[in-house]
C-alpha positions as CSV (number, residue, x, y, z in Angstrom):
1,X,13.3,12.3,7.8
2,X,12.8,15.6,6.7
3,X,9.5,17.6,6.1
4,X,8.5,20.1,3.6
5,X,5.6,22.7,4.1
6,X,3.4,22.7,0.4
7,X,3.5,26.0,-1.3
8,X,0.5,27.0,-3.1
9,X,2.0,26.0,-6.7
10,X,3.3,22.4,-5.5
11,X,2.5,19.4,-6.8
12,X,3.4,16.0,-7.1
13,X,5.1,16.2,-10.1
14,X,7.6,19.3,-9.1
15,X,7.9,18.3,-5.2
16,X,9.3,14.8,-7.3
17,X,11.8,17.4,-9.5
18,X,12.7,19.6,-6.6
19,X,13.6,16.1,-4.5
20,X,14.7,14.7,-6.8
21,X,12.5,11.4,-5.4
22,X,9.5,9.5,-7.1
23,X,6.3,10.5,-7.1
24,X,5.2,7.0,-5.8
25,X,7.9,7.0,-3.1
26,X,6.5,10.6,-1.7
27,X,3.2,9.2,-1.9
28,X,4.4,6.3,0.0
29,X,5.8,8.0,2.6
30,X,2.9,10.4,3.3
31,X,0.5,7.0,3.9
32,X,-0.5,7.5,0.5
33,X,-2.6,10.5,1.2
34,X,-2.6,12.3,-2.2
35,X,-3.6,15.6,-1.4
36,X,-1.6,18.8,-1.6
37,X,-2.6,22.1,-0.3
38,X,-0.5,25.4,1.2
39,X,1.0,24.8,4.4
40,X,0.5,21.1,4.6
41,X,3.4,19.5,6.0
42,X,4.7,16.6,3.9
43,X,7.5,14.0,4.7
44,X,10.2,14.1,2.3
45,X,11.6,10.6,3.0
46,X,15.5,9.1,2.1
47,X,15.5,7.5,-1.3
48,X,16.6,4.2,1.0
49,X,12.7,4.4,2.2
50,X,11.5,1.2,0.6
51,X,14.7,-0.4,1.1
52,X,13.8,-0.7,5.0
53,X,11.3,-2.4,6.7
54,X,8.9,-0.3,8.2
55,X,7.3,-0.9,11.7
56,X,4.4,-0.1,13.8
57,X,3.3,-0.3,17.2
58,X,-0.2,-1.5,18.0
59,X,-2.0,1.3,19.4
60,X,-5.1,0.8,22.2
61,X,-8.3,-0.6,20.2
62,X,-6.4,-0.8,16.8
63,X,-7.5,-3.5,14.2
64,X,-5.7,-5.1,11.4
65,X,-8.0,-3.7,9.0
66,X,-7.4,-0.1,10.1
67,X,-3.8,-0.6,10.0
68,X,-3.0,-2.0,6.6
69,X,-5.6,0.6,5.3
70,X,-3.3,3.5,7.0
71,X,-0.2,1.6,5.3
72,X,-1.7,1.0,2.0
73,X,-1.1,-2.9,2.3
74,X,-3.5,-6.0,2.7
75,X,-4.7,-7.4,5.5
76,X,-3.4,-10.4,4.5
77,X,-0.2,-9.5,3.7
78,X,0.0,-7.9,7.1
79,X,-0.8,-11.3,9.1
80,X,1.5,-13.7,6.3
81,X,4.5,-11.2,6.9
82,X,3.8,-11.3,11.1
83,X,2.6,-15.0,11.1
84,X,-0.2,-14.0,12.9
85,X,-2.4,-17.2,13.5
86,X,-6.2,-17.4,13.8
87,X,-8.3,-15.7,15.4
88,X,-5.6,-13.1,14.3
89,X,-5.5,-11.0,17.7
90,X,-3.6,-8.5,18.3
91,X,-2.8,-6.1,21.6
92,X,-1.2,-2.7,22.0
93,X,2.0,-2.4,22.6
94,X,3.0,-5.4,20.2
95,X,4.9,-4.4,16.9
96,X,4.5,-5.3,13.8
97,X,6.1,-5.3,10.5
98,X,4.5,-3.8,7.5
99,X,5.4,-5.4,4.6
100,X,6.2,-3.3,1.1
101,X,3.5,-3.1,-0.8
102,X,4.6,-4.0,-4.7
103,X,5.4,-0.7,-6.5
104,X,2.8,0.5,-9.2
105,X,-0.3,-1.5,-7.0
106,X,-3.2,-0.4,-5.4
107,X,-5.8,-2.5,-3.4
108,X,-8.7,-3.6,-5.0
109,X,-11.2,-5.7,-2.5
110,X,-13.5,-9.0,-3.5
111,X,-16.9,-7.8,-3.6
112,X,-19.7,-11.1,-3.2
113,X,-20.1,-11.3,-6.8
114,X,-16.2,-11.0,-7.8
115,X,-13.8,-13.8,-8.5
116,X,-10.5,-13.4,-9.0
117,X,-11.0,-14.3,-13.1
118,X,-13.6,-12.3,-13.5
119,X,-11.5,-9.0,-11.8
120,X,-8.6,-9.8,-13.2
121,X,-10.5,-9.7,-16.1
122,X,-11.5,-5.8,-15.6
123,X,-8.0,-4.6,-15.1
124,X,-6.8,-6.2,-18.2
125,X,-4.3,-8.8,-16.6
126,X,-4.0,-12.1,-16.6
127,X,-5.4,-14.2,-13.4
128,X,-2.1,-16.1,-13.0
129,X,-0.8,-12.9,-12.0
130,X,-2.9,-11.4,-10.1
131,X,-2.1,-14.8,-8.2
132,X,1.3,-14.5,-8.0
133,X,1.6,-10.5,-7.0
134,X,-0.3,-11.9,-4.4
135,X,1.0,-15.2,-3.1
136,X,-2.3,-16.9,-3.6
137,X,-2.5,-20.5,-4.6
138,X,-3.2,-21.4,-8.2
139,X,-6.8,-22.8,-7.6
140,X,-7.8,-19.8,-5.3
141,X,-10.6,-17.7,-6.6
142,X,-11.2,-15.8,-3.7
143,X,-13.9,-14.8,-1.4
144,X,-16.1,-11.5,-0.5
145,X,-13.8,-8.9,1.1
146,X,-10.1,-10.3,0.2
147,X,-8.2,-7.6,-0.7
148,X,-5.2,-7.9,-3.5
149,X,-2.7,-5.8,-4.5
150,X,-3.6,-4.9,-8.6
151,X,-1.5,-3.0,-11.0
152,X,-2.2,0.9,-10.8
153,X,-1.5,2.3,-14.4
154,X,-1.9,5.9,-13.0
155,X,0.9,4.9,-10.5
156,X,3.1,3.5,-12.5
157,X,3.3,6.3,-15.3
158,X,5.0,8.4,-12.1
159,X,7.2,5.4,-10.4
160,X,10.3,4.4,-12.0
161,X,11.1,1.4,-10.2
C-alpha cells in the first residue's frame, strides 16, 4: 500500500478526488481515525481493499474488545467470523480474521436501558433491520453492552458503494 503525507489544505473530500478512492474506503483503511493534519502519514489503500479479507495477529495482552474497536467492527462479529467458542480466549501469536464491517455503518453499543426497538427507534430504521445487518435472531432484543453495526447517514453521503 502506498502512503501519503497530509498537506495543510487536505481533506477528506480532495485526498478522495486526488485518489480517486472513497472517502469511506480512506477512512477504512486508516482504522477509521478521522483526523487530518500536516505531515500525518495516511495509507492510501488499492480500491481492491474491501474486496480482501483483512487479518490480524493477536498481540501479548490483547482483548477482543480492543481489537474490533481498532478495526471498527463488533465484537461479535469478530468471534461469529473466527468461531471463537466460550469463554472466547484468545493468545498471541494466533490470527484472526476481521470481518468487513457493512459500508455506511457505525457501532452503536446497548446501554442497560436500550432495546434493540427502542434504538432502532432513534436512528429512524426499522428493528427488522437492525436485525438483519446484524445476524441477530428475530426475537433478540439485546442486552447491556452488545454492540451493532447501525446506518451512518454522515457516512454514507461520502461512500458510493
Amino acid at each position: 500500500m502506498k502512503t501519503y503525507i497530509v498537506a495543510r489544505r487536505d481533506c477528506w473530500q480532495t485526498l478522495s478526488a486526488r485518489f480517486g478512492l472513497p472517502v469511506c474506503l480512506l477512512l477504512r483503511a486508516n482504522g477509521g481515525d478521522a483526523r487530518l493534519y500536516p505531515g500525518r502519514r495516511i495509507v492510501i489503500p488499492p480500491p481492491s481493499f474491501c474486496l480482501r479479507r483483512a487479518e490480524h495477529i493477536v498481540q501479548p495482552d490483547e482483548t477482543l474488545f480492543q481489537i474490533a474497536q481498532e478495526n471498527r467492527i463488533t465484537q461479535w462479529h469478530l468471534v461469529r467470523e473466527n468461531r471463537l467458542r466460550p469463554p472466547y480466549a484468545i493468545v498471541a501469536g494466533q490470527r484472526l480474521i476481521l470481518p468487513r464491517p457493512p459500508a455506511g455503518t457505525r457501532i452503536v453499543t446497548l446501554t442497560a436501558l436500550d432495546t434493540l426497538s427502542q434504538t432502532a427507534k432513534r436512528l429512524g430504521v426499522l428493528p427488522a433491520a437492525l436485525r438483519t445487518l446484524n445476524g441477530l435472531p428475530e426475537n433478540d432484543e439485546g442486552h447491556p453492552g452488545l454492540q451493532l453495526y447501525c446506518p451512518d447517514s454522515t457516512l454514507l453521503k461520502y461512500c458510493p458503494v
